[in-house]
N, C-alpha and C positions, 0 to 999 in steps of 0.2 A: 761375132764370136763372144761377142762381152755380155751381150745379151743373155749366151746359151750357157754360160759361165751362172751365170746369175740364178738365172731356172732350175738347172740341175742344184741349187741349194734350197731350193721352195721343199718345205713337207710335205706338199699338196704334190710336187709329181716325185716324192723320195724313189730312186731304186730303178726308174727306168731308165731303158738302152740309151745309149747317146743318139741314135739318130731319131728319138721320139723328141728329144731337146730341144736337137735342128729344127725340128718340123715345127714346136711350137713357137720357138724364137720366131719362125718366117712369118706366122701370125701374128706376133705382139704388137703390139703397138703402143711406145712411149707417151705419157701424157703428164702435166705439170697444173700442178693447182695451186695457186696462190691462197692464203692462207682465209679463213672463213668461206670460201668459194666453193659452191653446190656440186656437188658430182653429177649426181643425180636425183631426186625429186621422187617419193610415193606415187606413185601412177603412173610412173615414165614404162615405155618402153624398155624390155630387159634386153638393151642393143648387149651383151656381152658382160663379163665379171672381170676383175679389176686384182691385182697383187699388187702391195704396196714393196715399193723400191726404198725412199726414205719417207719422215715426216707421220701423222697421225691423222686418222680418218674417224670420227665420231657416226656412226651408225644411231639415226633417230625417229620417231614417231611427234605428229603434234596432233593434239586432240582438238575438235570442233571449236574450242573456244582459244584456241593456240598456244595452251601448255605442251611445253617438247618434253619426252620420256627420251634421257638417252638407251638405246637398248645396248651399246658395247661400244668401248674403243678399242677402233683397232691400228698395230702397228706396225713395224717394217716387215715383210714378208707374209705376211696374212694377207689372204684372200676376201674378198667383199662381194653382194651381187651373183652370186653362184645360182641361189636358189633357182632363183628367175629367169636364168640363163639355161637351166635341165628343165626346169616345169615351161618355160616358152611364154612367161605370164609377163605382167608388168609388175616393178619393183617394191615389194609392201613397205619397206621403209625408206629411207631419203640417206642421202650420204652428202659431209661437208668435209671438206680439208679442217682440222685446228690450226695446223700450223701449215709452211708450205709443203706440199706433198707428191712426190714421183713415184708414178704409177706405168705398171705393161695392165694395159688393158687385152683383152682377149676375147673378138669377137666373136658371138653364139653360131652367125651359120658355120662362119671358119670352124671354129671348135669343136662342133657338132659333128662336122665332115674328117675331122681328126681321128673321133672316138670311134666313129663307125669303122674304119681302117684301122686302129687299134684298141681294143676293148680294155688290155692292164692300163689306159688314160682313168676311162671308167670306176675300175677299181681303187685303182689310189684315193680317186676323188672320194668315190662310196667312205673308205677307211677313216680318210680325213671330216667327213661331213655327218660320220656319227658321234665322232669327238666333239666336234661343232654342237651336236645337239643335245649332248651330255651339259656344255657347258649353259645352255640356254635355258636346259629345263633347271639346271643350277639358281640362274638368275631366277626364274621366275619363281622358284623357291625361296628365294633370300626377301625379293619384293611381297609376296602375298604372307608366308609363313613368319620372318621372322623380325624380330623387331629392330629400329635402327640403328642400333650399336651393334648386336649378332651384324648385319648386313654391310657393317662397317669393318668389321673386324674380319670375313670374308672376304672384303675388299683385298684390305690391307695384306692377308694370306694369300691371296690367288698373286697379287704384286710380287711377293717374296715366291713363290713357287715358279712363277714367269724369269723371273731370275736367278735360278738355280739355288734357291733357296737363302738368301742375299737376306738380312736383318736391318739391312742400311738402305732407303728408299727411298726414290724421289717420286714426291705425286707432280705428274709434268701435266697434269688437266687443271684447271682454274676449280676454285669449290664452289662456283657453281655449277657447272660440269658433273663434277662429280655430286652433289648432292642430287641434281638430272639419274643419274645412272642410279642413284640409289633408292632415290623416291619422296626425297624429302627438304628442306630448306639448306641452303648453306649456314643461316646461323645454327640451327641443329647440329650440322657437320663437325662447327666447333665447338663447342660445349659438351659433345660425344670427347673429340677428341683432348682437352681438356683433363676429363675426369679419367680417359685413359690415362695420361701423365700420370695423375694424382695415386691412382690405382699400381702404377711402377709396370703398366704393361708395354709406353711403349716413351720418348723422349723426342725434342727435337722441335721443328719451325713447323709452318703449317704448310710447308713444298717439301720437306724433309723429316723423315721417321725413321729412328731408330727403334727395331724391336730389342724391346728386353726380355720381355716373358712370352715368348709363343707359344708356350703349352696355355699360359692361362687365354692367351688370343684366342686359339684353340677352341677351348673352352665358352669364350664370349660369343663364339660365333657358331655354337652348336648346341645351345641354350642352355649349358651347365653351370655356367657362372654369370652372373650379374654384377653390373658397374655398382660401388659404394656411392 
């Protein structure tokens, strides 16, 4: 019951009957990752997709000579692994615990045998998984087009938007992590952040950011204003 308790609060199945809940709770399956511990691996097998209970899941790529590109963190109640799990392919990126991490895993044939017996499974997911790709083509706008303060200052925005709009912020990723996710060095990370101070856009420690001026953020990260 604590299970189906839990699901019925996922975005990913918002709005369906209670007995779609039961059925997918009878599928889940609890799973615990200790902290830097692989989920799954680029070329695995796409055994099923994964919602995060508690804890932080870094979604990443490494290139031929073993630079990791984070591509997203993700957090409590966010889904991971989907793709791979509707296309039947194996996994394009790799998944690690940051910290330690509880997860319902949800197996592809179980799953699969689900949707075919109800189709609004389907739906939700479609709903939710164009948002997904709103946010990706997002990313890969910040990384190719803009420069690393704009991409910085996106961050920092999408953090305060994540939380209801929240000016007071804790960056809970390491900077190098996040320089990962953004494309660039972590002494850069500081030195950006830095001359934001200086600039009065935003205050604080380098775990901790108060925004001041989120119009001029705004602004930083949609190329209308430049750092002094």
């Amino acid at each position: 019951m604590e299970i189906t308790r839990k699901i019925a609060t996922f975005s990913l199945f918002y709005g369906l009957p209670q007995d779609q809940y039961i059925n997918l709770a009878s599928i889940a399956l609890q799973k615990t990752f200790k902290r830097r511990q692989i989920i799954f691996s680029e070329g695995d097998e796409g055994i099923g997709f994964y919602i995060i209970l508690s804890g932080r899941v870094k979604i990443y790529k490494l290139s031929s000579e073993g630079k990791e590109q984070i591509l997203h963190i993700m957090e409590a109640q966010e889904p991971f692994g989907e793709a791979a799990v509707f296309a039947g392919e194996h996994y394009p990126a790799s998944a690690q615990a940051i910290i330690e991490t509880k997860v319902l895993l949800f197996p592809r044939q179980a799953f699969v045998d689900l949707i075919s017996k109800n189709p609004s499974l389907a739906l939700n997911m479609l709903a939710f998984l164009s948002r997904r790709l709103r946010t990706l083509a997002s990313l890969v706008e910040n990384l190719s087009l803009k420069e690393v303060p704009g991409r910085l200052a996106a961050y920092l925005l999408y953090l305060s938007d994540r939380n209801d709009g929240a000016t007071i912020l804790e960056l809970d990723i390491s900077k190098i992590q996040l320089a990962s996710l953004l494309g660039t060095i972590p002494e850069t990370i500081s030195r950006i952040l830095n001359r934001m101070g200086k600039d009065k856009l935003i205050k604080g420690t380098p775990r901790h950011v108060h925004i001041l001026d989120i119009q001029g953020l705004a602004g930083l990260a949609e190329g209308r204003k430049r750092l002094t």
